[in-house]
C-alpha positions, 0 to 999 in steps of 0.5 A, spaced: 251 873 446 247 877 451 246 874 458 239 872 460 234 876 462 229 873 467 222 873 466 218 877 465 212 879 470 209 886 469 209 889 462 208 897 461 204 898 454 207 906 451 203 906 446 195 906 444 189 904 442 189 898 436 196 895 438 195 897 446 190 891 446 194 886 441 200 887 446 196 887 452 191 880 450 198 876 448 201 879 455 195 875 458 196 869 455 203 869 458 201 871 465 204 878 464 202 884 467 200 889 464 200 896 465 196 902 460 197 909 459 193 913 457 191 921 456 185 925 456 182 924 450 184 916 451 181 916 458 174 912 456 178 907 451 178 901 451 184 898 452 184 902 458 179 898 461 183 891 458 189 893 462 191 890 469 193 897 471 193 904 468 197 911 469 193 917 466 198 922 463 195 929 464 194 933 456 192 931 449 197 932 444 203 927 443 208 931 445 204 932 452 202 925 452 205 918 449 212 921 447 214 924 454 220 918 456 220 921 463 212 920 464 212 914 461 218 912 466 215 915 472 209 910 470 213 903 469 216 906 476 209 907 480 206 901 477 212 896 478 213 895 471 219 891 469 218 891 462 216 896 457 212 895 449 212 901 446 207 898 440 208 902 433 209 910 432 210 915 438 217 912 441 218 905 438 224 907 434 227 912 438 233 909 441 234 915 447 227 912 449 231 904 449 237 907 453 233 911 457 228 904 459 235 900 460 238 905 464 231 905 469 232 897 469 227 896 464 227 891 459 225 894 453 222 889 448 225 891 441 232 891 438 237 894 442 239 902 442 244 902 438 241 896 433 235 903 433 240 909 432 244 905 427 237 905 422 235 911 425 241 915 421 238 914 414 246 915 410 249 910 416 243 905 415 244 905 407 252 905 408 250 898 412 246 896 407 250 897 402 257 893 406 252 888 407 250 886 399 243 889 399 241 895 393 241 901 395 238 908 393 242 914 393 240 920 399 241 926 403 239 927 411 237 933 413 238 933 421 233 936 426 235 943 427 240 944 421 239 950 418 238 949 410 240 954 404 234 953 398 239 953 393 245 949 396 240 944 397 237 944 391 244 944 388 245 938 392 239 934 391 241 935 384 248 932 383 247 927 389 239 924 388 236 928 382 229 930 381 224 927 382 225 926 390 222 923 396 222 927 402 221 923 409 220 922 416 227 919 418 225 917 425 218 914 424 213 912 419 206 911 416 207 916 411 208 922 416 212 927 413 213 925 407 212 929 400 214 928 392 217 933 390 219 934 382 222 940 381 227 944 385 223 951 386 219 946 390 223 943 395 226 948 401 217 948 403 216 941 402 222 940 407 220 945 411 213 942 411 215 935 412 220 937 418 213 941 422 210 933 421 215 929 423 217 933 428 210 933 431 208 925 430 215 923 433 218 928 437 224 928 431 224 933 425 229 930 421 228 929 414 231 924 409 231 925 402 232 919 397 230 918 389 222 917 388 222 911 383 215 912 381 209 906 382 214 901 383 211 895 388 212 895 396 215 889 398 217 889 406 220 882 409 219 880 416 225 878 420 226 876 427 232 876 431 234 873 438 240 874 443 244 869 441 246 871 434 239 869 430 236 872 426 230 869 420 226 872 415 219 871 415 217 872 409 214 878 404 208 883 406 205 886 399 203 893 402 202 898 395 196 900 395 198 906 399 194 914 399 197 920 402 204 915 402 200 910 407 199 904 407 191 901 406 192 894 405 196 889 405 199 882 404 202 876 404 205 872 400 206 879 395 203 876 388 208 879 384 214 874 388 215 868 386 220 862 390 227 865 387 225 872 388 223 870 395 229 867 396 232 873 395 228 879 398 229 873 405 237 873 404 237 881 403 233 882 409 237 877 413 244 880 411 241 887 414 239 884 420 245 881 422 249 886 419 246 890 426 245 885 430 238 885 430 234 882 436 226 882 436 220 883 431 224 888 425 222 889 418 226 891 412 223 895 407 224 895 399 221 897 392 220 893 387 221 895 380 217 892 374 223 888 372 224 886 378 229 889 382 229 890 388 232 896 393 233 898 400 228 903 403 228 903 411 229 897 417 223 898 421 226 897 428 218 895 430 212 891 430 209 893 424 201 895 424 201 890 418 204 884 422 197 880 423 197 877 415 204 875 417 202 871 423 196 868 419 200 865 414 205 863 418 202 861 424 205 865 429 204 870 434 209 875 432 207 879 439 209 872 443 216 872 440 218 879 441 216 878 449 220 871 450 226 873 446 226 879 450 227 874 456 233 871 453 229 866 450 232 862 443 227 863 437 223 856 437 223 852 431 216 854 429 220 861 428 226 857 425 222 853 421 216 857 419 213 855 412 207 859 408 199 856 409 194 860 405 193 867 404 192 873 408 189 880 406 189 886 412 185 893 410 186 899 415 179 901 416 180 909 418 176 915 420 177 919 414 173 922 408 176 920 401 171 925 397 174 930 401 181 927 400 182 923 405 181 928 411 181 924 418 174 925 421 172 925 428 166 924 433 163 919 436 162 912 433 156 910 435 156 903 432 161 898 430 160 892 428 165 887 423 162 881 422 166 875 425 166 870 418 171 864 419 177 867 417 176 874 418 180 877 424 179 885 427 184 887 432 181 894 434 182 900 439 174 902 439 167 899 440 160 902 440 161 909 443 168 910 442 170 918 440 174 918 435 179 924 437 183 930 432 190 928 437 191 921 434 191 917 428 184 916 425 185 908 424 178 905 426 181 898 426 184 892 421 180 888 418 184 881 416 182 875 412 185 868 411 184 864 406 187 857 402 188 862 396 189 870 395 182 870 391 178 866 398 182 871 402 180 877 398 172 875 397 172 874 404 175 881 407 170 885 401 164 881 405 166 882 412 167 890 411 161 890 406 157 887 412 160 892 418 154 896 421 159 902 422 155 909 424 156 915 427 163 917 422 165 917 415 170 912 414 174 909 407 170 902 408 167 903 401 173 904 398 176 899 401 171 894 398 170 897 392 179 896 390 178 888 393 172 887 388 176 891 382 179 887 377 186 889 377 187 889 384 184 882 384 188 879 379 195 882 383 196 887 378 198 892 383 203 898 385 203 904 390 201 907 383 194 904 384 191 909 387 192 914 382 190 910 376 183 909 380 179 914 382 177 913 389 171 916 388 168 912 384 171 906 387 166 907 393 161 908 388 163 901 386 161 898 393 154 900 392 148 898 389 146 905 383 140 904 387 142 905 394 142 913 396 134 913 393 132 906 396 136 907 403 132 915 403 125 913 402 126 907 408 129 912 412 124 917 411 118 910 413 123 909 419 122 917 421 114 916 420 113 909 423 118 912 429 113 919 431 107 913 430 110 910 436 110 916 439 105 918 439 099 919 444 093 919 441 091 916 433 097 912 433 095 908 427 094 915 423 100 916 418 103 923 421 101 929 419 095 927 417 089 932 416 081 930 416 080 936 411 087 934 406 090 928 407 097 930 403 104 927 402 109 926 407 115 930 406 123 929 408 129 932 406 136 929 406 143 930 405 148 924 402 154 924 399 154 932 398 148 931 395 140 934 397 134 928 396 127 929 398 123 925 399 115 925 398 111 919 400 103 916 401 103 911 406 095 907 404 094 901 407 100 896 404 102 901 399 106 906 398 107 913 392 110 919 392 117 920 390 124 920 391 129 927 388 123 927 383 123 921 380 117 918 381 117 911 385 112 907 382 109 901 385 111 900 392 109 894 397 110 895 404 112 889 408 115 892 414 114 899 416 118 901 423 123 905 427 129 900 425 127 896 420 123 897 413 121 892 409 120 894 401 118 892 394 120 897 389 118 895 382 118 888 385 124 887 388 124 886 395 129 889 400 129 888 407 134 894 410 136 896 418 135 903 420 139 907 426 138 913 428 143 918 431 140 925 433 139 928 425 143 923 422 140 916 420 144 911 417 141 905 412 144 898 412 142 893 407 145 888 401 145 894 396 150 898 402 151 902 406 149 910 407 149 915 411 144 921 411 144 928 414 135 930 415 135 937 413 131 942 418 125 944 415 126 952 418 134 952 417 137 958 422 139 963 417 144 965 422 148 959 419 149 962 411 156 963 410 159 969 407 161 967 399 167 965 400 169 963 407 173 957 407 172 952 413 175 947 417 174 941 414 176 938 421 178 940 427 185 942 428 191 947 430 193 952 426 200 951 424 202 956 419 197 962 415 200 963 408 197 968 407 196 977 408 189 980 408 188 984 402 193 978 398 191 976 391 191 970 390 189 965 385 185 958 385 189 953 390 193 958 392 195 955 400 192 960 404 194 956 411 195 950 414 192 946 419 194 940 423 190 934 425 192 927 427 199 929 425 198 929 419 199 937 415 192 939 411 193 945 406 187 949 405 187 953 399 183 959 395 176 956 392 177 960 387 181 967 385 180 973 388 182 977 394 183 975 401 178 979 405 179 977 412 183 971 415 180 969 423 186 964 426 193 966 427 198 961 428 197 955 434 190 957 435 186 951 435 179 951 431 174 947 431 171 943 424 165 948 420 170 954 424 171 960 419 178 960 418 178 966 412 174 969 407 177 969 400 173 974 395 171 972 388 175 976 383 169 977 377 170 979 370 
């Protein structure tokens, strides 16, 4: 049993965004102090504002900013800071940066350094867990800085795990670094590849190679220890539905566990914490195969980004245990004695573009709004206004919905993010809708295969009416006339463009989903003709016709729909959906047509490695570099095959989205 740690009175929040503000908001409620940091890029963030106290720290990139220990301690020193919450990512699960808290006389609100190192170490965390009782799966660690022999770690690999392997990040998580690799050709790039990652998100490049059993379920437990020798599970979080091996929505209850499986997965996860002697908010991690069987994966030493669904259905603020435990306080009976109610679903709404394979998008979200249905909960780090920036991850918010059972709880989320006003940033919101309206996924038919069973794309067509892109076009193109209208000084009440000598159709052109629509329109008194990427409207009524708001019946169906617009973009919210439309220019600047070939920055980024030579034949998909952005690494390939006919980065260059970064050739014939 540890000695008691006296109160807490002024908590310093290393971290960031979403989980800065839902420390930050607990810590108030406890008459905590509370103290932000925050880098260029985060200076007009709102959990900067929200905080007590704030300390800038100079740079944008991680490695200049929240994963420097000496400037997040010179900070805690600055403020009076006596306890430090290092959130989830960046420094929480690095056990140099808990030690170095202690050592400055600053309680650490997390599991102790050596309880942090003990699962840092992948082989000497899976010699634990087997000692303990808990099922492990077999691997290797390569430590950061070793040097690797391709063949002797394929050889290895081989005899010690056999393919397929999973390569990942072994100090940190959210699917950073992490790779499946199936032949042993492929396993020295995908290492080095994966070290590069976990080296720029946690400051670490070690990497841990275990057998990669395929599309079982995710199921993690929630434990919870004190320093005076307590530990409880919490119960089980469902988290399978997964892309880029992170997770998009999860759970709790798993519907794949019943009561005797629960018991199992709760004891197994107690075991690990005991046998480490874990104090605070941690989360053992399985896999769950289709008969049942569980293995161990990792001890989460940290809060988990997914916690909110265990405190719905739990009752409890796992953020308010983690600050009192790290006071020396017992765990109180709500905790001991915790039972389940209802069912509680979380989606990550992100800045990202799943058509595009979800690469993270950046620019200025100009709006957000989530509706507060009763049950749903938003914990975000953004607001109307926020610049989502290429340095962090691009998790908007989480979305949270509590309900008496799953199927209430699913209805509800899908109807609060099918109700959001979210403009300015592509997002994965329609997928996001379109899997919590899918049948398999309602019925709890899932697994981290999911997502390869379904194709994303049609899963965000599945979120909208067929009828919405053509509907939304034409009510933007109304909006955009109605606005000159208001604009303008003489004959307001005349249709724009209108000629005494030849009244002719207005016209508007746009973009959406990739695609190009035209749109031809009349306007004469209530009615309205013309039509929309060629296909004639038919009858129209127009009930409403102004800047923000267009109020039509097509073929009898009437349809109410806001409108907003943001420079040349205009996105149109209704019942049938949500779209976002680019209004083409009517004079295009023919200095911005592209040299065939030219591949271009999907987002902005640095370049990390060029794979290929000028004068290089190459084929479809051949990598010609690799870009990183929000810590994740995104290859881009030749569109086709041919010759490599310039390449304009060099490695460490920073571009910007549209940048033309090479030109491959087509090879004809």
């Amino acid at each position: 049993m540890e000695s008691m740690v006296s109160r807490i009175n002024k908590l310093l929040v290393a971290n960031r965004g979403e989980i800065a503000s839902r420390v930050m908001r607990t810590a108030r409620e406890l008459d905590i102090g509370t103290v932000a940091v925050f880098s260029d890029a985060d200076a007009h963030a709102p959990f900067v504002a929200e905080a007590d106290q704030s300390v800038h720290l100079a740079g944008m990139a991680p490695t200049d900013t929240y994963l420097r220990a000496d400037l997040l301690l010179d900070a805690a020193r600055q403020t009076g800071a006596d306890a430090v919450h290092p959130g989830y990512g960046f420094l929480s699960e690095n056990a140099g940066f808990a030690q170095a808290c202690a050592d400055a006389g600053l309680v650490f609100v997390g599991p102790s350094p050596a309880a942090i190192e003990a699962m840092g170490s992948k082989t000497a965390a899976k010699e634990l867990m087997a000692n303990a009782g808990v099922p492990v799966l077999p691997g290797v660690v390569i430590d950061d800085g070793e040097e690797i022999n391709p063949r002797s770690l394929e050889a290895q690999v081989a005899a010690e795990i056999g393919f397929p392997v999973l390569v990942k990040a072994a100090y940190g998580g959210g699917g950073r670094g992490m790779r499946v690799v199936t032949a042993g050709a492929d396993l020295a790039d995908a290492v080095t590849s994966a070290r590069r990652e976990a080296a720029s998100a946690f400051g670490n490049a070690t990497v841990f190679l275990e057998r990669y059993v395929d599309a079982p379920r995710h199921v993690e437990v929630q434990i919870f220890g004190d320093r005076h020798g307590t530990v409880v599970g919490l119960f089980e979080r469902e988290c399978s539905i997964q892309r880029r091996y992170q997770k998009i929505i999860e759970e709790a209850p798993s519907p794949a566990v019943d009561d005797r499986l629960r018991a199992e997965l709760g004891q197994a996860a107690v075991a690990a914490g005991k046998a480490i002697g874990y104090v605070g908010a941690g989360t053992v991690e399985f896999v769950l195969d289709a008969s049942g069987q569980f293995y161990f994966l990792e001890v989460n030493t940290r809060l988990q980004v997914e916690h909110p669904v265990t405190e719905l259905v739990t009752g409890l603020d796992l953020v308010r245990l983690q600050l009192l435990v790290a006071e020396g306080a017992p765990l109180p009976s709500e905790a001991l004695d915790a039972t389940i109610t209802g069912h509680a679903v979380e989606a990550r709404l992100y800045a990202e573009d799943t058509a595009a394979g979800f690469l993270p998008a950046t620019g200025t979200l100009h709006r957000f709004g989530i509706p507060r249905l009763p049950g749903v909960r938003v914990d975000t780090g953004v607001a109307d206004g926020s610049v989502v920036s290429p340095h962090y991850d691009p998790m908007l918010a989480k979305v949270i919905a509590h309900g008496s059972t799953r199927d209430e709880a699913v209805r509800t989320l899908a109807r609060a993010l099918a109700d959001s006003r979210l403009h300015g940033v592509v997002t994965n919101r329609d997928l996001l809708v379109g899997i919590l309206r899918e049948d398999e996924f309602r019925s709890g038919a899932i697994d981290t295969g999911y997502l390869r069973r379904h194709d994303p794309a049609e899963l965000e067509r599945s979120a909208r009416d067929p009828q919405a892109v053509s509907t939304h076009a034409l009510a933007a193109a109304l909006a955009g006339q109605a606005e000159r209208r208001a604009r303008a000084r003489a004959l307001a009440t005349v249709p724009s463009g209108w000629r005494n000598v030849d009244n002719g159709p207005q016209r508007a052109a746009f973009v959406a989903d990739g695609e190009d629509i035209d749109v031809t329109y009349r306007i004469r008194g209530g009615e309205v003709t013309g039509s929309v990427a060629g296909q004639a409207l038919g009858a129209v009524h127009a009930f409403t016709l102004a800047p923000d708001r267009v109020d039509i019946a097509v073929g009898g169906t009437r349809c109410a729909m806001s409108v907003s617009r943001y420079g040349d973009e205009a996105h149109v919210d209704s019942a049938l959906g949500s779209t976002r439309l680019t209004e083409k220019a009517r004079f295009p600047d023919p200095t911005a047509v592209r040299e065939p070939g030219s591949l271009l920055a999907p987002m902005p980024g640095t370049v990390v490695r060029v794979a290929a030579k000028l004068g290089q034949e190459v084929t479809a998909g051949t990598p010609i570099l690799v870009l990183e952005a929000m810590k994740m690494e995104h290859t881009v390939a030749a569109p086709h095959d041919g010759t490599v006919a310039s390449v304009n980065v060099a490695t460490g260059q920073a571009v910007d989205v549209g940048a033309v970064l090479a030109v491959v050739e087509e090879r004809m014939g």
